[in-house]
N, CA, C and O atoms as CSV, one atom per row, in Angstrom:
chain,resi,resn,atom,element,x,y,z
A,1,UNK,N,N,109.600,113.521,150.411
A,1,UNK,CA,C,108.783,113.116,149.303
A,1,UNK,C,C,109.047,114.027,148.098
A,1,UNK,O,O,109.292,113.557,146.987
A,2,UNK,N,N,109.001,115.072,148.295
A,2,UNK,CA,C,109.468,116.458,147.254
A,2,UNK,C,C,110.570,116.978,147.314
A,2,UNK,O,O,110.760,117.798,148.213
A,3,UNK,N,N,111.527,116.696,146.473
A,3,UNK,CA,C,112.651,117.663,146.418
A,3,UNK,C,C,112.661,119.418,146.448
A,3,UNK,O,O,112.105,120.176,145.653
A,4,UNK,N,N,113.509,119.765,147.672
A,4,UNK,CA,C,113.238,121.166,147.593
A,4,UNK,C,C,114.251,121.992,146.566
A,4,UNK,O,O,115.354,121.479,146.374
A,5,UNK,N,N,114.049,122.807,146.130
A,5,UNK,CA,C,114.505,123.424,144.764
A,5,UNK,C,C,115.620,124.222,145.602
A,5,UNK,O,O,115.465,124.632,146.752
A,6,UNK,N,N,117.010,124.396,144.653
A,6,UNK,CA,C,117.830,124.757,145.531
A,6,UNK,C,C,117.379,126.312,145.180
A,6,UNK,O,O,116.614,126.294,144.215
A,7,UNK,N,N,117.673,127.937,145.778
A,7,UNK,CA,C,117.409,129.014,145.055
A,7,UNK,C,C,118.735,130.020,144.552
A,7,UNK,O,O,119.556,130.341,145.410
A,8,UNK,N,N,118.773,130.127,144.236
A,8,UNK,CA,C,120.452,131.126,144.020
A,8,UNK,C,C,121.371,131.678,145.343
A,8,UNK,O,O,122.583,131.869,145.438
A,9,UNK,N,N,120.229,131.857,146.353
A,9,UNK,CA,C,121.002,132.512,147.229
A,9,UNK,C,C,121.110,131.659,147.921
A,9,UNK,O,O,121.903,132.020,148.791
A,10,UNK,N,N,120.660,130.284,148.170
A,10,UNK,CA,C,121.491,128.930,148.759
A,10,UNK,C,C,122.141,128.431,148.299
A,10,UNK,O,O,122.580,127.385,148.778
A,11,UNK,N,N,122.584,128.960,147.017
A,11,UNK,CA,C,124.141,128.671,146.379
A,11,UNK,C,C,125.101,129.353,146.927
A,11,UNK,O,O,126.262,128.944,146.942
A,12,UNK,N,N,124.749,130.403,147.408
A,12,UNK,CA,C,125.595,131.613,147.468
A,12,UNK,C,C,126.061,131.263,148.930
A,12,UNK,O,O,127.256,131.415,149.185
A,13,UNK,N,N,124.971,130.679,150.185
A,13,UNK,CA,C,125.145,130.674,151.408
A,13,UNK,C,C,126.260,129.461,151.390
A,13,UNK,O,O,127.267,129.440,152.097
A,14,UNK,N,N,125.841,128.377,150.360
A,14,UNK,CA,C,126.819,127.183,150.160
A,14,UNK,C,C,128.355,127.458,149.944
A,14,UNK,O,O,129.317,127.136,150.641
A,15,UNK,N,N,128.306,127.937,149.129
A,15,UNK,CA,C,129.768,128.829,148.884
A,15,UNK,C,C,130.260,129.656,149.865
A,15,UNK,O,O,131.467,129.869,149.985
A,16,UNK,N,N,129.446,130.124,150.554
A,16,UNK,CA,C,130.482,130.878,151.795
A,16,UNK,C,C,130.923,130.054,152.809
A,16,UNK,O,O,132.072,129.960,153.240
A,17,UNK,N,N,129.509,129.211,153.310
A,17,UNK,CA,C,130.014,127.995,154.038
A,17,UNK,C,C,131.036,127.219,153.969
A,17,UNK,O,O,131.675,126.842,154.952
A,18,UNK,N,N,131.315,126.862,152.576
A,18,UNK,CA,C,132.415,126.296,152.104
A,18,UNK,C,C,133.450,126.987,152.122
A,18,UNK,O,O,134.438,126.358,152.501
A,19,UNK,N,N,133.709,128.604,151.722
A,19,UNK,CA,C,134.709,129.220,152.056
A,19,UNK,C,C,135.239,129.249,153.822
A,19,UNK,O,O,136.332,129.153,154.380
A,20,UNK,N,N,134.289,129.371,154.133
A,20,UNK,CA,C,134.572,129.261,155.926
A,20,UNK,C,C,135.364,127.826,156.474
A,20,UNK,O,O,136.178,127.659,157.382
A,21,UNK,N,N,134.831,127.013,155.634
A,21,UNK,CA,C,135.611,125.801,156.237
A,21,UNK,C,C,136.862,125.931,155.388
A,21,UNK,O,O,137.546,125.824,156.406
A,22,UNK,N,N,137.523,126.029,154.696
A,22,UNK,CA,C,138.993,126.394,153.798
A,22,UNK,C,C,139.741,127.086,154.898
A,22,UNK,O,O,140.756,126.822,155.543
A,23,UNK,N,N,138.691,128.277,154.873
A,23,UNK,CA,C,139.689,129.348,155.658
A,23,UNK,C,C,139.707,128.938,157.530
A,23,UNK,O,O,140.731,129.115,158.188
A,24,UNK,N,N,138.768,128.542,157.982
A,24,UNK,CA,C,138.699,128.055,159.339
A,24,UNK,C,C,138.309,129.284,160.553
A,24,UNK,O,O,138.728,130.436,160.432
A,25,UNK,N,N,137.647,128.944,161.454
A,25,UNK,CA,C,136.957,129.416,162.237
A,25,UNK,C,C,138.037,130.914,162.891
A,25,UNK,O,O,137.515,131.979,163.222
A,26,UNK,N,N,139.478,130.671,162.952
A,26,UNK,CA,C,140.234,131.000,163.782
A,26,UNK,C,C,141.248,132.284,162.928
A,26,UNK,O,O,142.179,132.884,163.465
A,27,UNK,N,N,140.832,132.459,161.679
A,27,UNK,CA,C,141.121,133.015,160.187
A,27,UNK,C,C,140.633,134.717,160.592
A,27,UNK,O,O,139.553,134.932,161.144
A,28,UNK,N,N,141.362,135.563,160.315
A,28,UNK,CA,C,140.389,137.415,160.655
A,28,UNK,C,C,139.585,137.155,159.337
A,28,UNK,O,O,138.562,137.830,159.220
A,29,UNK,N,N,139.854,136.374,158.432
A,29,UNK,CA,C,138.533,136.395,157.575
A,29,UNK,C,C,136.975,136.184,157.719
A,29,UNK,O,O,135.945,136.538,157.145
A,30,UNK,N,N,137.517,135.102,159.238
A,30,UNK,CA,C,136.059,134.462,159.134
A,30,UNK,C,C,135.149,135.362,159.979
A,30,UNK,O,O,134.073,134.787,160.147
A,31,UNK,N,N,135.182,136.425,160.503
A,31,UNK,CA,C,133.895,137.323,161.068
A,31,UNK,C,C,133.395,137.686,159.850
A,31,UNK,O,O,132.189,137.459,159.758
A,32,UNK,N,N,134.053,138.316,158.591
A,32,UNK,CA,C,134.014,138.639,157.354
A,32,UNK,C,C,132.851,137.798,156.626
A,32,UNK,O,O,131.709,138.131,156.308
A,33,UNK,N,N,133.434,136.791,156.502
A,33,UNK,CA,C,132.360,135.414,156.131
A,33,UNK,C,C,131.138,135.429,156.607
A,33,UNK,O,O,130.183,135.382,155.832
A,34,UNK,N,N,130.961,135.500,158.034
A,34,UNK,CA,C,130.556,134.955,158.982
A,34,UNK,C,C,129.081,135.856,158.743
A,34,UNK,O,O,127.982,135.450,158.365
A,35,UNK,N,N,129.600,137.438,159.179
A,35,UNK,CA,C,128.723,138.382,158.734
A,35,UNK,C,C,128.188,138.180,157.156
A,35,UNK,O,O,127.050,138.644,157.090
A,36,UNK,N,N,128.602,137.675,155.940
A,36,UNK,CA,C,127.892,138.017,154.957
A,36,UNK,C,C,126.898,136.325,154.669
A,36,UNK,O,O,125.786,136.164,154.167
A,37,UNK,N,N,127.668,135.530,155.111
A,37,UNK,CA,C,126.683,134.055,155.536
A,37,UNK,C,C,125.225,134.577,156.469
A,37,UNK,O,O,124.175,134.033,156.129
A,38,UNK,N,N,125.154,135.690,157.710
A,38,UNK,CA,C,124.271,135.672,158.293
A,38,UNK,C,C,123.180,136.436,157.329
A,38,UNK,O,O,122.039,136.130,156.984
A,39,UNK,N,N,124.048,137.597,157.035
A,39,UNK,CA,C,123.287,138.689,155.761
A,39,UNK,C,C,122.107,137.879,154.537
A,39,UNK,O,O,120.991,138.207,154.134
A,40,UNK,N,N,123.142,136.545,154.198
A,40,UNK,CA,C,122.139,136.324,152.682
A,40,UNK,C,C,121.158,135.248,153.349
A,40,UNK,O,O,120.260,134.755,152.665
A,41,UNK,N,N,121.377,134.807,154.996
A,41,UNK,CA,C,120.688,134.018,155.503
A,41,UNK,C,C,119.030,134.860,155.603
A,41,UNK,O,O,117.866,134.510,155.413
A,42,UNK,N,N,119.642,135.964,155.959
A,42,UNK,CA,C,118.274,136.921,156.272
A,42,UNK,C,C,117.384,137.071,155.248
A,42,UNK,O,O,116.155,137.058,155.327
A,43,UNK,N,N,118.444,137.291,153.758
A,43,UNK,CA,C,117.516,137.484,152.404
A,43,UNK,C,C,116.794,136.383,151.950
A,43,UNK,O,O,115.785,136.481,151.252
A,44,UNK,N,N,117.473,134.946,152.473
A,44,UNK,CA,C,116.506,133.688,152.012
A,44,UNK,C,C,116.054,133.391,153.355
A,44,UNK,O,O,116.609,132.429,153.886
A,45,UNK,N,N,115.522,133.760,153.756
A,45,UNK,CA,C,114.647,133.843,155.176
A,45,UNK,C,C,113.055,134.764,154.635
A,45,UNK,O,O,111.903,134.386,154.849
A,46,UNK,N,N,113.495,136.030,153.902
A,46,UNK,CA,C,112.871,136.781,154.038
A,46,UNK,C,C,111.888,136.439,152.313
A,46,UNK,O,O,110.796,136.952,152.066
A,47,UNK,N,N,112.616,135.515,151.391
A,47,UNK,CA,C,112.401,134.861,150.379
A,47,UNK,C,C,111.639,134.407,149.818
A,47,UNK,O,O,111.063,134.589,148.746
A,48,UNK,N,N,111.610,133.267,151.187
A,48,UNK,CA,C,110.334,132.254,151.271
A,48,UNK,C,C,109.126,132.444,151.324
A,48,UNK,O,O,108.759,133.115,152.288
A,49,UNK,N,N,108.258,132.053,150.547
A,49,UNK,CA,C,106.716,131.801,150.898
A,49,UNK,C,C,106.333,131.096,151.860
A,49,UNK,O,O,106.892,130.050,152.189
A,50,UNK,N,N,105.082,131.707,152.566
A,50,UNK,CA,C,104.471,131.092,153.349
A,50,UNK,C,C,103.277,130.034,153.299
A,50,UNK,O,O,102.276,129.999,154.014
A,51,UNK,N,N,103.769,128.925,151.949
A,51,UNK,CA,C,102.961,128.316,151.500
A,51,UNK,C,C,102.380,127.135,152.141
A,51,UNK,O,O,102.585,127.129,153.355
A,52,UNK,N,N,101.823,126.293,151.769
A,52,UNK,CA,C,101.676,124.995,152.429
A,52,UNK,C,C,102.579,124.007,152.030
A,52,UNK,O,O,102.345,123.775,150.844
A,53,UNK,N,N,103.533,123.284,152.453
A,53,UNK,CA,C,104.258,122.266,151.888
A,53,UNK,C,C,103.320,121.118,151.203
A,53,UNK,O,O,102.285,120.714,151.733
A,54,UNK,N,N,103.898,120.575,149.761
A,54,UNK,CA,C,102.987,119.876,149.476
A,54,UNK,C,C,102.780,118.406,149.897
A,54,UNK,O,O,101.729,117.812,149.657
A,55,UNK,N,N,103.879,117.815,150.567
A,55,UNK,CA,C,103.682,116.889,151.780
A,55,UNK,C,C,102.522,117.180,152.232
A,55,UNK,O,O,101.526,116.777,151.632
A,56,UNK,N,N,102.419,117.941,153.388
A,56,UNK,CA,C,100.855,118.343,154.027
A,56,UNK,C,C,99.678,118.638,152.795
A,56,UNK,O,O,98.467,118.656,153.010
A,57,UNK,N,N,100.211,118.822,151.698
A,57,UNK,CA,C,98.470,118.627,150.850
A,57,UNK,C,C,98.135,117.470,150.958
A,57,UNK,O,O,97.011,117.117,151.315
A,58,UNK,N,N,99.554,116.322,150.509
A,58,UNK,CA,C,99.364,114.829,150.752
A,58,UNK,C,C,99.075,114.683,151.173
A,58,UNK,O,O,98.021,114.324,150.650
A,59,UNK,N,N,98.963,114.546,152.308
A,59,UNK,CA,C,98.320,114.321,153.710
A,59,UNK,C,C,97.044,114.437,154.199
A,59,UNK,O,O,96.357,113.550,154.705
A,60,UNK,N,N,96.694,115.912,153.962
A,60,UNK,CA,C,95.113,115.934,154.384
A,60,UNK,C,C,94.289,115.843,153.500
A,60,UNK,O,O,93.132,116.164,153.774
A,61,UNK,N,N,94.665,115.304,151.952
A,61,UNK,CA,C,93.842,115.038,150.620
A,61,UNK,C,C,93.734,113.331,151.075
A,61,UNK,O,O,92.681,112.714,150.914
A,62,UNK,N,N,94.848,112.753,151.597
A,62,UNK,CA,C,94.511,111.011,151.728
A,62,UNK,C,C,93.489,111.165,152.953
A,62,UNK,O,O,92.380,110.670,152.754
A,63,UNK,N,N,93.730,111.850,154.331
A,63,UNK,CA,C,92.613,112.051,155.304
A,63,UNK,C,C,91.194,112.277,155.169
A,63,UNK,O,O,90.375,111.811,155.961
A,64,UNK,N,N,90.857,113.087,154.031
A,64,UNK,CA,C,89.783,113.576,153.734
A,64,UNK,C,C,88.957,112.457,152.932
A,64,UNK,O,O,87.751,112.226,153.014
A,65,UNK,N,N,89.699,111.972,152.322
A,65,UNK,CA,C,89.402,110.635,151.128
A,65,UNK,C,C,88.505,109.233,152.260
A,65,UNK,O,O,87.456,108.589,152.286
A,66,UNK,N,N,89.975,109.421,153.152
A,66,UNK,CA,C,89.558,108.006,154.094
A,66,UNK,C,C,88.296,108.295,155.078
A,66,UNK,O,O,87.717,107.326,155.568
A,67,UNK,N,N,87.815,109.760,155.405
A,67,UNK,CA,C,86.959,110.208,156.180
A,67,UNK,C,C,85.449,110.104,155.194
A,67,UNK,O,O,84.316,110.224,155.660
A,68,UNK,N,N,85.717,109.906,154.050
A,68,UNK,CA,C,84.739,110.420,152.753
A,68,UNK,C,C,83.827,108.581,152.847
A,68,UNK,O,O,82.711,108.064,152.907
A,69,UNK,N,N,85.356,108.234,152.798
A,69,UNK,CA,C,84.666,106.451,152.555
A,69,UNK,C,C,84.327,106.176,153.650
A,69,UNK,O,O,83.386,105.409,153.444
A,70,UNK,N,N,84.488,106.311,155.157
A,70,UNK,CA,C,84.258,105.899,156.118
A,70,UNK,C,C,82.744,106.434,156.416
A,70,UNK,O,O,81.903,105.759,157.009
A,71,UNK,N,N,82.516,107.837,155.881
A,71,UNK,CA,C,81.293,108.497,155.999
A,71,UNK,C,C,80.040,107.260,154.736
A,71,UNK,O,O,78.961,106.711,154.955
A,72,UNK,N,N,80.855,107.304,153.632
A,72,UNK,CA,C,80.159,106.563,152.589
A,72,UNK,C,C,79.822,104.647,153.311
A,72,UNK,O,O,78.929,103.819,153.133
A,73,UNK,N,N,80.742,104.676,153.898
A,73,UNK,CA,C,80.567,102.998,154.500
A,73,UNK,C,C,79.362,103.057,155.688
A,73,UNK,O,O,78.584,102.124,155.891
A,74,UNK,N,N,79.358,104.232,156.374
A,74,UNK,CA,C,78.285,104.561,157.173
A,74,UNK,C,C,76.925,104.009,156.675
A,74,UNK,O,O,76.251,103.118,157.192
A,75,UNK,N,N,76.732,104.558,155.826
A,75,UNK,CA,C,75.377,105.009,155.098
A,75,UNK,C,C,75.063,104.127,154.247
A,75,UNK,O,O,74.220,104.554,153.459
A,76,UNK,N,N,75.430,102.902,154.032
A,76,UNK,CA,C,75.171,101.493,153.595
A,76,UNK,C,C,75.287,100.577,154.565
A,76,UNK,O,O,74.323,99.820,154.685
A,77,UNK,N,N,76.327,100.410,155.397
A,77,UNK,CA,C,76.218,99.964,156.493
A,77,UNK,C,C,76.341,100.226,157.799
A,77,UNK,O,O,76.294,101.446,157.957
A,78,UNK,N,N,76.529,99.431,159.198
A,78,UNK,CA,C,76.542,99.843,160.413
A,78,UNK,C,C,78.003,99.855,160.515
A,78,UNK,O,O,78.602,98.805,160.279
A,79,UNK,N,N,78.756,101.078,160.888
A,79,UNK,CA,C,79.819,101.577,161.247
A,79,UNK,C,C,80.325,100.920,162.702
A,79,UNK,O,O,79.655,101.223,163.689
A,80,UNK,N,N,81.427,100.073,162.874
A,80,UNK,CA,C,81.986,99.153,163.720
A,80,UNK,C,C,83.178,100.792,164.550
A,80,UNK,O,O,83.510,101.892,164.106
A,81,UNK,N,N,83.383,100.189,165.619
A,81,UNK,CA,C,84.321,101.060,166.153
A,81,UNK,C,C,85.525,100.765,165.343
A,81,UNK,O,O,86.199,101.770,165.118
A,82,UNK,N,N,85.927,99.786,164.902
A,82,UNK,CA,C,87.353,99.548,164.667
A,82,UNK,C,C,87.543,100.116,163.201
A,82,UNK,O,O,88.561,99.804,162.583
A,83,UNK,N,N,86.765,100.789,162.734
A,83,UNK,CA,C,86.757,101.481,161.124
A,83,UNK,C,C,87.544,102.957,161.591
A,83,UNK,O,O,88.462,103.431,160.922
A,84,UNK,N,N,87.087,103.509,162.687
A,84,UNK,CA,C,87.507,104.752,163.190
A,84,UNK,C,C,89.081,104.664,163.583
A,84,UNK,O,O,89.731,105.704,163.687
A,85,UNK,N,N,89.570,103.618,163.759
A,85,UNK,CA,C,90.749,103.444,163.552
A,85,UNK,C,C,91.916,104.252,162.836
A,85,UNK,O,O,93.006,104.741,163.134
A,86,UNK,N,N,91.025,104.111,161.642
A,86,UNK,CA,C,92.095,104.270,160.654
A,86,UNK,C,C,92.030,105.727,160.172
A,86,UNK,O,O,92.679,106.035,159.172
A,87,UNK,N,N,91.182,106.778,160.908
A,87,UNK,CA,C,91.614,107.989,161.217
A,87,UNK,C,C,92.580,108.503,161.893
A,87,UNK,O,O,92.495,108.355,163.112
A,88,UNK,N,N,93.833,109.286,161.329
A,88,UNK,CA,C,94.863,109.296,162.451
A,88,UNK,C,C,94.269,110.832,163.521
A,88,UNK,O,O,93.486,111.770,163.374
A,89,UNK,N,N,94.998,110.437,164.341
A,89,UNK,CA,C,94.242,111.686,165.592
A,89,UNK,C,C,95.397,112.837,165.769
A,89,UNK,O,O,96.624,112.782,165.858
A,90,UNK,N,N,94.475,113.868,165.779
A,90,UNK,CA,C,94.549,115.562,165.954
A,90,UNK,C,C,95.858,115.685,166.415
A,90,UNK,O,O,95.768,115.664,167.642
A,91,UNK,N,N,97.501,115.851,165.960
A,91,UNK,CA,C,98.580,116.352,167.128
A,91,UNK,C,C,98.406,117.303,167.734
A,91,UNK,O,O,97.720,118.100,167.095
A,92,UNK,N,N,98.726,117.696,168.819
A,92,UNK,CA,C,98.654,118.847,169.643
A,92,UNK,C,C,99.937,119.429,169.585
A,92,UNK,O,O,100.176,120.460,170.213
């Protein structure tokens, strides 16, 4: 739904990747590679926020909405089982 933003140092991992396939697995370059691909893997590892994706805001902002009206449909009328439906259920 959201495009993820590329960051500089997944340019950088892109470019080595890409150098690795030029040069090939079997190359004394590629431990070379190999090691500085794992290195900037660690720095955009270590990068990232531990935010909420905003998919999942989507998500539990439409849940909350449909729980709001279902509560609001209550309280004017008699609540049918088949309204509860359209709550999706808890993954484990």
């Amino acid at each position: 739904m959201f495009a993820k933003q590329k960051t500089p140092l997944d340019t950088l991992i892109d470019d080595q990747v890409q150098k690795l396939a030029e040069v090939g697995l079997h190359d004394e370059k590629a431990d070379e590679i190999l090691t500085r691909i794992e290195k900037l893997h660690k720095m955009s590892t270590a990068q990232r926020s531990h935010r909420v994706s905003p998919d999942t805001m989507v998500t539990v902002a439409a849940n909350l909405v449909g729980i709001a009206l279902i509560i609001k449909h209550e309280h004017v009328n008699v609540i049918t089982s088949k309204a509860l439906a359209f709550v999706p259920k808890l993954k484990s």
